[in-house]
C-alpha positions as a Python dict, from the first residue, in 0.01 Angstrom:
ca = {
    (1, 'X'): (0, 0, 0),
    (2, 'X'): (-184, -320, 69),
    (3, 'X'): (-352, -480, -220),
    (4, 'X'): (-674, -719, -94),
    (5, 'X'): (-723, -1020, -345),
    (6, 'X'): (-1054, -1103, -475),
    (7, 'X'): (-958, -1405, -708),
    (8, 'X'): (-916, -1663, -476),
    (9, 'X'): (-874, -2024, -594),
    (10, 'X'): (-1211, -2217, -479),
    (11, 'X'): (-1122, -2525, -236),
    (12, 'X'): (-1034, -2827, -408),
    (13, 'X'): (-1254, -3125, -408),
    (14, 'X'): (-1217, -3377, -196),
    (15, 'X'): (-1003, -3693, -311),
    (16, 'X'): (-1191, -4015, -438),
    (17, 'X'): (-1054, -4364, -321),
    (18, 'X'): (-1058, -4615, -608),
    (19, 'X'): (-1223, -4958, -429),
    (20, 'X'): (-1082, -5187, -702),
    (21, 'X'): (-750, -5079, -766),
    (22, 'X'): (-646, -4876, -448),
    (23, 'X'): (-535, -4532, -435),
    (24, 'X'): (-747, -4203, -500),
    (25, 'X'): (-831, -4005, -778),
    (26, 'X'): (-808, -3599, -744),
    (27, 'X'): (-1073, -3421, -1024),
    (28, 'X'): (-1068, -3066, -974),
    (29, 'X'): (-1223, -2784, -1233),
    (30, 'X'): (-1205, -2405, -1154),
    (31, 'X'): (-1023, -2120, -1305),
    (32, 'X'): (-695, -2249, -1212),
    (33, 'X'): (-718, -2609, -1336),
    (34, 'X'): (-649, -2740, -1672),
    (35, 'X'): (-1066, -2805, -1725),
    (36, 'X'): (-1344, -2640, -1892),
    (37, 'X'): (-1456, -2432, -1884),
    (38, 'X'): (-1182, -2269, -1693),
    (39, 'X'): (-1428, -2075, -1424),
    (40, 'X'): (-1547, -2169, -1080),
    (41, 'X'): (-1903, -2255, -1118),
    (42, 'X'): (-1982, -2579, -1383),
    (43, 'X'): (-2132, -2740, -1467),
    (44, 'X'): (-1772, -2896, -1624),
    (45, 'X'): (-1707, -3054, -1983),
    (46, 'X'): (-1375, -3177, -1846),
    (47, 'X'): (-1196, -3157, -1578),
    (48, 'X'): (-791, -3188, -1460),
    (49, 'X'): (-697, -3530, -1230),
    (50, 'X'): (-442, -3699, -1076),
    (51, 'X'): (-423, -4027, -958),
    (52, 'X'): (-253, -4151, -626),
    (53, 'X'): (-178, -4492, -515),
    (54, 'X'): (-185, -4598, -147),
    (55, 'X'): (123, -4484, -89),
    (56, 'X'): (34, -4113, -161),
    (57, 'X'): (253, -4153, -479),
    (58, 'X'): (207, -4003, -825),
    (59, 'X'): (39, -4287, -1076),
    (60, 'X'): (-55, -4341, -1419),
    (61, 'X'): (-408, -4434, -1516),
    (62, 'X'): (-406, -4661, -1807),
    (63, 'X'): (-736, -4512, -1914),
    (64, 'X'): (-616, -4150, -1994),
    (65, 'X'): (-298, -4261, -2156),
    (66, 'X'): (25, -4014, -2052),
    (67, 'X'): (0, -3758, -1839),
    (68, 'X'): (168, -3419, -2060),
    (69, 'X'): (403, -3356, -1696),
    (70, 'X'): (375, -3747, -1558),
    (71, 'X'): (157, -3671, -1292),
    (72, 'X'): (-187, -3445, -1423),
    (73, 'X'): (-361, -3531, -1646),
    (74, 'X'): (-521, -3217, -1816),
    (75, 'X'): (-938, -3186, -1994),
    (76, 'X'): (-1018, -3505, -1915),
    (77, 'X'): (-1370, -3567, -2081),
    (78, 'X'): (-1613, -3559, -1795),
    (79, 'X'): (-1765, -3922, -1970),
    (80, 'X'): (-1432, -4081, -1924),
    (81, 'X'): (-1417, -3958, -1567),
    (82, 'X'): (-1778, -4098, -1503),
    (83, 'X'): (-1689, -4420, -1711),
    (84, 'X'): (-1389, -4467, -1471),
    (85, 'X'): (-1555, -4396, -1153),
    (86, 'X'): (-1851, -4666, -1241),
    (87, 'X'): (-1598, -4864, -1344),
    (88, 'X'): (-1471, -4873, -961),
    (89, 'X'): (-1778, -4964, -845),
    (90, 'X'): (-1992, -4633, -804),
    (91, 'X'): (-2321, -4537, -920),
    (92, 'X'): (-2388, -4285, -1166),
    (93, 'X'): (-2559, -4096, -898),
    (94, 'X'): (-2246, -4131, -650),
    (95, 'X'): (-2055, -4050, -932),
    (96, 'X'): (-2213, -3677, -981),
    (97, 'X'): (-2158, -3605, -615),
    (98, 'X'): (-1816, -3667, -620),
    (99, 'X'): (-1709, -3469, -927),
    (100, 'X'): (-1663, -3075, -853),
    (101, 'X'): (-1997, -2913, -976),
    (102, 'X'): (-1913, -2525, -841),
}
């Protein structure tokens, strides 16, 4: 018997390159992430992110203090994410197109 699968993660958002301190940041939100609300379609309160450095590595971001596992970091307000992203040089209005909406 073949079972088809409805729940499907959504695709993850693309990753954000940090202009000041190199790297990217990954934000993703959807059922599957550590965000909320934990559904596919936002708008988000928080969100789950990683950050990478240039070398595709696992990093720490100062900002959101220890990561529970050492590499995501888990409900990240979605103010701290935009405070961080301006922060790097983007405008608020950059800032909502790059953080996962749906």
């Amino acid at each position: 018997m073949i079972t088809e699968f409805t729940n499907f993660p959504k695709d993850r958002n693309p990753r954000i390159p940090l202009p000041k301190r190199g790297g990217f940041l990954s934000v993703q939100a959807g059922q599957f992430n550590y965000c909320d609300p934990k559904k596919d379609k936002g708008p988000y309160n928080s969100y789950e992110v990683a950050y990478f450095d240039e070398n595709d590595n696992w990093g720490q971001l100062p900002e959101l203090g220890e990561s529970s596992d050492g590499m995501v970091y888990g409900w990240i307000d979605r103010k701290v994410i935009c405070d961080l992203l301006e922060s790097e040089g983007f405008s608020p209005s950059q800032v909502e197109e790059l953080l996962p909406s749906e």
